[in-house]
N, C-alpha and C positions, 0 to 999 in steps of 0.2 A: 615367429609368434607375433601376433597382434602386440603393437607397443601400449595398448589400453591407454591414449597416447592424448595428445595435445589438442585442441581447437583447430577447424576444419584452416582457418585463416591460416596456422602454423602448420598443413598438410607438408608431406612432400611435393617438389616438383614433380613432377610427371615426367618419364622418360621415353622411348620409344622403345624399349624394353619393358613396359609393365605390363603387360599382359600376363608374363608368365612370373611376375613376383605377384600377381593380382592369384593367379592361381594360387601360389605359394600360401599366401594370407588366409583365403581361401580353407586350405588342407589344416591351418595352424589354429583358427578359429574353432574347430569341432572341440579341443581339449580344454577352451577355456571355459565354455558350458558345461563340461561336464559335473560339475559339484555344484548343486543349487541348492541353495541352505535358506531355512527364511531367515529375513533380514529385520535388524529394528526400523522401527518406524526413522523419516529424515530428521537429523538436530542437523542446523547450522551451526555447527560449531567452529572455532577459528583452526583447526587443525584439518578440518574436514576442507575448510574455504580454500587450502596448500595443495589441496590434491593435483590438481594442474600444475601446479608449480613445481613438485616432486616431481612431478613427472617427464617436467621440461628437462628439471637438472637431472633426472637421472641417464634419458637420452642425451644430454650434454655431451655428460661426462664419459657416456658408453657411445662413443662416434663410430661409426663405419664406414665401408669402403664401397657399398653396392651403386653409388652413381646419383644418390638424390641428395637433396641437401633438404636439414628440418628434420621432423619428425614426419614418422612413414606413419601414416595412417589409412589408407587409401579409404576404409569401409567408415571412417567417421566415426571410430567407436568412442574419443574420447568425448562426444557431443549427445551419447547414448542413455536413458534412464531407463532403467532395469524395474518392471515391477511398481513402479512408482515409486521407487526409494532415492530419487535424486540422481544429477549426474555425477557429484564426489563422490558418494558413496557404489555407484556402477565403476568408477575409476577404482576403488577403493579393491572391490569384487574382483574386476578385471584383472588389476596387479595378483590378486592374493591368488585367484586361480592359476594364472601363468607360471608364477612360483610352484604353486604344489603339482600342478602337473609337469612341469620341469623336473620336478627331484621325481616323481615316479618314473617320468619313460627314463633319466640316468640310471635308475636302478633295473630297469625294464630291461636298458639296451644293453646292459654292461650282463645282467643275468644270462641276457638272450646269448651274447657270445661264448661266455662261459658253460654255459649248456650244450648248445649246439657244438662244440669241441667236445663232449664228452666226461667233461670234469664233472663232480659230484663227489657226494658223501664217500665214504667207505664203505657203509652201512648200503642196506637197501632205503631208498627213502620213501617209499610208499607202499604198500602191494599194488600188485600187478606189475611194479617198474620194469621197463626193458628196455636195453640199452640199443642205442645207435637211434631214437627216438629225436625229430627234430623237438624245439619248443613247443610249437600247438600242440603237435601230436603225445606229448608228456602230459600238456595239459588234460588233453581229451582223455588219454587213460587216468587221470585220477579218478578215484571213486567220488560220486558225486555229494557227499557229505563233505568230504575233505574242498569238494571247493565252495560249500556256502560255508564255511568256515573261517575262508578267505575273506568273503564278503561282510560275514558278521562283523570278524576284527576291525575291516575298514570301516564299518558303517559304526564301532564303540568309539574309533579314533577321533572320526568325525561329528561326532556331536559331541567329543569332547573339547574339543576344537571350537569349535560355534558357541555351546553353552557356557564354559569355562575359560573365555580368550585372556590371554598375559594384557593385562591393561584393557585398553578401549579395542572393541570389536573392529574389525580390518575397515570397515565401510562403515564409522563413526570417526575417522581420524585417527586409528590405528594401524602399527606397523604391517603392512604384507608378508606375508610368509613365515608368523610366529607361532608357534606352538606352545599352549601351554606347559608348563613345569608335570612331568608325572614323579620325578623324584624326591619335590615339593612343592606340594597341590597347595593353589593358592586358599585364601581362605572359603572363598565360595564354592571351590570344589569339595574339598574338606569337612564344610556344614552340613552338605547334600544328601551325604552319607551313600555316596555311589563310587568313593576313593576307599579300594579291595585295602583289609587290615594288611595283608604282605607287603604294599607298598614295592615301590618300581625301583630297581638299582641303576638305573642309568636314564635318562629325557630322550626322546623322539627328536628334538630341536636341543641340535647343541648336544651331543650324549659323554661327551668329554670335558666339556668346561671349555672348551681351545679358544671357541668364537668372541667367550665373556672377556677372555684376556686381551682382546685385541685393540689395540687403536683403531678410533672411530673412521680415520684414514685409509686401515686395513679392511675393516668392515664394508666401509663401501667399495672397495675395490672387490672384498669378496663377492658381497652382492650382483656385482658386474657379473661376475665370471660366472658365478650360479647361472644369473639370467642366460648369458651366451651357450653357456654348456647344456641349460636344460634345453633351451628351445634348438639345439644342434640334436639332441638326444632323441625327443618327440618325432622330427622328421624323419631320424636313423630306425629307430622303434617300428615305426610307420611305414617306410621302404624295406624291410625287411619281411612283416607281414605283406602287402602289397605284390611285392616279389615272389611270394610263394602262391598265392593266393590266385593273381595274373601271370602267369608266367611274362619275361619281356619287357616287364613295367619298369623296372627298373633297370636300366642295362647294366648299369657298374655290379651288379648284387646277380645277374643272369650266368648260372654254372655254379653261383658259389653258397647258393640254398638250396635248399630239399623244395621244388615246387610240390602244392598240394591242392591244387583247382578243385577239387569235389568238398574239402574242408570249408566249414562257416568260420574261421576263424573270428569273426567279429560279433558271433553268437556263442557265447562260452555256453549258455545253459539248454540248447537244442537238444533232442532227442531225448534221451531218459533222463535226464541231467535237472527237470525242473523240480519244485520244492515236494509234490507229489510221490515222488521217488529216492527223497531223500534215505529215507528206510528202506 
């Protein structure tokens, strides 16, 4: 994943291997766009003015082994202004996307394996379900309500996220990858009168309390490991669709998926499946 990274001056060397981590960048770049939320207008604010600076220390502290020294940035995105909202606040972006697309393809990839082995409810989980079904193809048979269903939730999560951020919005000087409180809606969610009388038993961020308890030592370590695990997760996600999709593509993953070349897999809502037919 793009390190949404440092000043061109602090680039990587360049190796004679970069071509195909230029690719790599490349494939990694598609998920950090994915979530475009409007942004506040730019403040300079002194926490906003750090964002390079985190971002140095945060590649510091998370060193690697792939052969460059610095921060890998090849595509210059930490010199990028999004929108016209500033370069901190495109830093700001950039982090916060990587994080949440990180935790979905972990949940993505870890789904996908556990499906594709067959595991599942006891129950029937949907009509029509039929087993020995790879992922897409479970997909594809859902009825097509059940998957804007999907999409509504994310799209509740997400402007709850944007509208209601813990503290300062991510691209004003706020943390990347936080989620507001659902088990204790801050007070402006609260007022809005869009926080449901049932109230949530457990946070989306953090759903156990564990993180809160931690030394800020541990924290950032955790954060490391997030970062490395999600952006390990997104390529795995991504090679596994690929693979089925190309047959070949991926050689490690070649015999050990259901290929399905005729499938869109990258268009979940093709055929009858658009809002038209949700009924």
């Amino acid at each position: 994943k793009i390190e949404a990274s440092a000043p061109r001056s602090q680039t990587a060397t360049k190796s004679t291997t970069m071509a195909p981590r230029l690719a790599i960048a490349a494939l990694c770049a598609v998920p950090a766009l994915g979530f475009l939320a409007p942004s506040p207008a730019p403040a300079a604010t002194v926490a906003m003015r750090g964002a390079k600076e985190d971002l140095i220390k945060l590649q510091t502290n998370n060193p690697s082994a792939q052969g460059w020294e610095g921060i890998w940035d090849p595509l210059g995105c930490a010199d990028f202004d999004f929108w016209g909202i500033g370069n901190e606040a495109t830093i700001g972006y950039l982090r916060h996307a990587e994080i949440k697309h990180g935790r979905v393809a972990m949940a993505a990839f870890v789904g996908y394996c556990v499906q594709a082995n067959g595991i599942h409810f006891p129950w029937t989980p949907y009509p029509g379900f039929t087993e020995g079904l790879s992922p897409p193809e479970q997909w594809a048979a859902l009825p097509p309500v059940a998957k804007w269903q999907f999409f509504v939730y994310i799209g509740i999560l997400e402007a709850l996220g944007e509208c209601f951020p813990a503290g300062e919005h991510y691209a004003l000087g706020g943390k990347p990858g936080v989620f507001p409180s659902l088990k204790e809606p801050n007070e402006q969610m609260a007022s809005c009168g869009v926080y449901p009388f049932h109230g949530f038993p457990l946070d989306l961020f953090d759903p156990f309390g564990t993180v809160a308890k931690l030394s800020e030592e541990k924290k950032e370590r955790g954060l490391r490991v997030e970062v490395n695990n999600g952006r390990l997760a997104m390529l795995g996600i991504i090679g596994f669709l690929s693979e089925q999709k190309v047959p070949g593509s991926v050689p490690w993953l070649t015999g050990l998926v259901k290929t399905l070349p005729d499938m869109e897999t990258m268009g979940p809502f093709v055929g009858t499946d658009g809002v038209a037919n949700i009924f």
